[in-house]
C-alpha positions as CSV (number, residue, x, y, z in Angstrom):
1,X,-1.6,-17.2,-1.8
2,X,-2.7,-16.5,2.1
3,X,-2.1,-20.5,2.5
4,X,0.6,-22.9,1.2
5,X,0.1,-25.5,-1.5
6,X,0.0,-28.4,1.6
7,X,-2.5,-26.5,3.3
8,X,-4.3,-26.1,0.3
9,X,-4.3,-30.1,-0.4
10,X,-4.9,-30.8,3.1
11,X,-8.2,-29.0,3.5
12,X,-9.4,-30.7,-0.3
13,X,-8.7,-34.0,1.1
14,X,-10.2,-33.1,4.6
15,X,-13.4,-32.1,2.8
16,X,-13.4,-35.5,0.5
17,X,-12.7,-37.5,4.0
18,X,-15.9,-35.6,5.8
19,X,-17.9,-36.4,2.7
20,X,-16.9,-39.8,2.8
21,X,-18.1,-40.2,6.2
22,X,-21.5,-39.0,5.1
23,X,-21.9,-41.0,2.4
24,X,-21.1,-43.7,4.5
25,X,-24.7,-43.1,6.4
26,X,-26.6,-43.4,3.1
27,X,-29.2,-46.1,2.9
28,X,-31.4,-47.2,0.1
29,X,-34.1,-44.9,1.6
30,X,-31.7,-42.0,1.8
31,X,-30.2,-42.6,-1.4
32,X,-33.0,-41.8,-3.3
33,X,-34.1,-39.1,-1.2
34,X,-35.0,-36.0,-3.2
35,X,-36.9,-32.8,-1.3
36,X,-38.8,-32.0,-3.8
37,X,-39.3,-32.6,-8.0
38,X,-37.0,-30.2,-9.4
39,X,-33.7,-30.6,-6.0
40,X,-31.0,-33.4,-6.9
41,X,-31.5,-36.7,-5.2
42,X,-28.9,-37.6,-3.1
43,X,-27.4,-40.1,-5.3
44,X,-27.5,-37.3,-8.3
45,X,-25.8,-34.8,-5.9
46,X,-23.2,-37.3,-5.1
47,X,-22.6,-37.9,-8.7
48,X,-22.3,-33.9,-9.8
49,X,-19.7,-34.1,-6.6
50,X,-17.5,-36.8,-8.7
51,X,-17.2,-33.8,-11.2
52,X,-17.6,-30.7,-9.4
53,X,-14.1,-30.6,-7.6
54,X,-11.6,-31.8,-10.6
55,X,-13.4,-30.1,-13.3
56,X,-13.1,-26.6,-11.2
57,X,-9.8,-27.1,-10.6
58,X,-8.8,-27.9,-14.1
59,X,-10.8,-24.7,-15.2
60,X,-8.7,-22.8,-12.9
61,X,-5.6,-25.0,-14.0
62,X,-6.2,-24.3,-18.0
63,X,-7.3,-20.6,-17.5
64,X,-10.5,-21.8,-18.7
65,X,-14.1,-23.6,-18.0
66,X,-14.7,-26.8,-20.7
67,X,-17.8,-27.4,-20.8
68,X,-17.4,-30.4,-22.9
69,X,-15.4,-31.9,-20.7
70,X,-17.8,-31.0,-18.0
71,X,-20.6,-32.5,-19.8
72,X,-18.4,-35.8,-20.4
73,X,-17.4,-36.3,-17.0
74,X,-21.1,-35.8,-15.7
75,X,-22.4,-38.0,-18.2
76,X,-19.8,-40.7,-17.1
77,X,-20.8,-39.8,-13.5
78,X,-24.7,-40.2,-14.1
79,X,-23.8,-43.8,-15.3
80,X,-22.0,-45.2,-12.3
81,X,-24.1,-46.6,-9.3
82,X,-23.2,-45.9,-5.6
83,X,-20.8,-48.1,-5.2
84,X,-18.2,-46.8,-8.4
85,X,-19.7,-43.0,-6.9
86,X,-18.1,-44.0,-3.4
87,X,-14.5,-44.8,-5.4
88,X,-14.1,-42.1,-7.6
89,X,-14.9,-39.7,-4.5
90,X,-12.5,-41.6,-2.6
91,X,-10.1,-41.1,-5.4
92,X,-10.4,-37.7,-4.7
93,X,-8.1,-37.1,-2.3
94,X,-5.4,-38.1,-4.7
95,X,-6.7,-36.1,-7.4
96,X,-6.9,-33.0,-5.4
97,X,-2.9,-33.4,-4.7
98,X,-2.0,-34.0,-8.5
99,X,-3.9,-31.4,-9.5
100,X,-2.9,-28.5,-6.9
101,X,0.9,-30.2,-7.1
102,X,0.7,-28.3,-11.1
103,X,0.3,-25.0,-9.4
104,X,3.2,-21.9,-8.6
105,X,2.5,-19.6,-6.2
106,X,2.2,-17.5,-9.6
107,X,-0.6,-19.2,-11.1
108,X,-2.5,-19.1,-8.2
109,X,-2.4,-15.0,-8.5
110,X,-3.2,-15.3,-12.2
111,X,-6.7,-13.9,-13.0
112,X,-9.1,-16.3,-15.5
113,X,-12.4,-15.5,-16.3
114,X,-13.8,-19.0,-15.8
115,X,-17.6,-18.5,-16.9
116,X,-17.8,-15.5,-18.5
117,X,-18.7,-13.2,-15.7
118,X,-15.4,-11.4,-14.9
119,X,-12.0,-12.3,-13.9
120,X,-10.9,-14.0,-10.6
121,X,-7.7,-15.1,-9.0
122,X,-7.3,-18.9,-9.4
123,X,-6.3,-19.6,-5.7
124,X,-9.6,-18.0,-4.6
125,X,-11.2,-19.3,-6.7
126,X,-10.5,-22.8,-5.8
127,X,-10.9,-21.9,-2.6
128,X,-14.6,-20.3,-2.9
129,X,-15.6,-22.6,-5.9
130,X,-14.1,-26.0,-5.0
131,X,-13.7,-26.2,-1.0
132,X,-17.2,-23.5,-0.5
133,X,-18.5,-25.8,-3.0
134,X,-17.7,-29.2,-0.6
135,X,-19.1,-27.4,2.6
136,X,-22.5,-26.2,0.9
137,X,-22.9,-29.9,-0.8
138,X,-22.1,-32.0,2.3
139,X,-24.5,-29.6,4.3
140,X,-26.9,-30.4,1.8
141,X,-26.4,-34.2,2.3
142,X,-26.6,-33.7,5.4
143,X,-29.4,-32.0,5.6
144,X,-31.1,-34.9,3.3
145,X,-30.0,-37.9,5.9
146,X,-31.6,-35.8,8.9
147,X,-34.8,-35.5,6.9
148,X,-34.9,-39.5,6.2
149,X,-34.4,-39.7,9.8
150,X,-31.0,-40.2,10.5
151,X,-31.5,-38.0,14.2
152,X,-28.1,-39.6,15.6
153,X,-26.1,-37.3,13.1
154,X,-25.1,-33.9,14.4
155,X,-22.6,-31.2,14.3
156,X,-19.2,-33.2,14.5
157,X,-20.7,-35.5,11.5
158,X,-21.3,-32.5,9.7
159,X,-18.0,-30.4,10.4
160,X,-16.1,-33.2,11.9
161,X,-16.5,-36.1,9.7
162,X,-16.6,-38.5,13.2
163,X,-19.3,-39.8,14.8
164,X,-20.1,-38.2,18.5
165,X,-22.5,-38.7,20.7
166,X,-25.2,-36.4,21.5
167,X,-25.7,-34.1,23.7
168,X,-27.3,-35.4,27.0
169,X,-30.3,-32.4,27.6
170,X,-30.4,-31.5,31.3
């Protein structure tokens, strides 16, 4: 693996911490917010984020994808309201270090074909699947709080997980 087990937790659990901060800027309004029909709102992509991360990583983990245990986990997720969402995402930080704590430097190397579509490394696959997954989904929610209006947020929300001012425009 091009990083270390500790690296690899640290940048899980820097993703779950600038998600956090994002979801911390969701109102009622923004909450519901859905683009269009057929996008997730952002309370349903909050929800496939309680599975998305652990699920991957026990694919990678087992050497395979469960899609029953996929589909039990999201249904669990689809029951809780923001509040339990906002837990078990904060409980992933601590789920991220179990899980990766399993792996050797070994199994990270070992190929799985986790969806039937050819075989990958497990390491980058967490690492594309699970962390590429975090940046793309926080973007999005992002993206969703600026359209409801939420012009204060900017780049170091987004990448930073901090709140900064902005910019003054000479």
């Amino acid at each position: 693996m091009v990083i270390s087990k500790e690296e690899l937790v640290a940048s899980l659990q820097n993703e779950v911490r600038i998600l956090l901060h994002l979801v911390s800027k969701l109102d009622e309004k923004s909450l519901n917010y859905r683009p269009s029909a057929t996008q997730r709102s952002s309370m349903e992509l909050l929800q496939y984020l309680v599975v998305m991360g652990p699920a991957l990583i026990n694919a990678a983990k087992n050497g395979a994808f469960d899609g029953a245990a996929w589909g039990a986990a999201s249904a669990e997720a689809n029951a809780m309201n923001f509040d339990q969402v906002k837990a078990a995402l904060a409980k992933h930080s601590e789920t991220y270090a179990k899980l990766i704590a399993g792996f050797s430097d070994a199994d990270f190397r070992e190929q799985f074909d986790p969806f039937g579509g050819g075989k990958v490394a497990k390491g980058p696959f967490i690492i594309n699947m699970v962390i590429g997954g975090h940046a793309a989904y926080r973007t999005q929610l992002f993206l969703y709080l600026k359209a409801c209006g939420r012009e204060e947020l900017n780049t170091m929300n987004l990448w930073g997980g901090v709140d900064a001012p902005m910019p003054s425009v000479s």
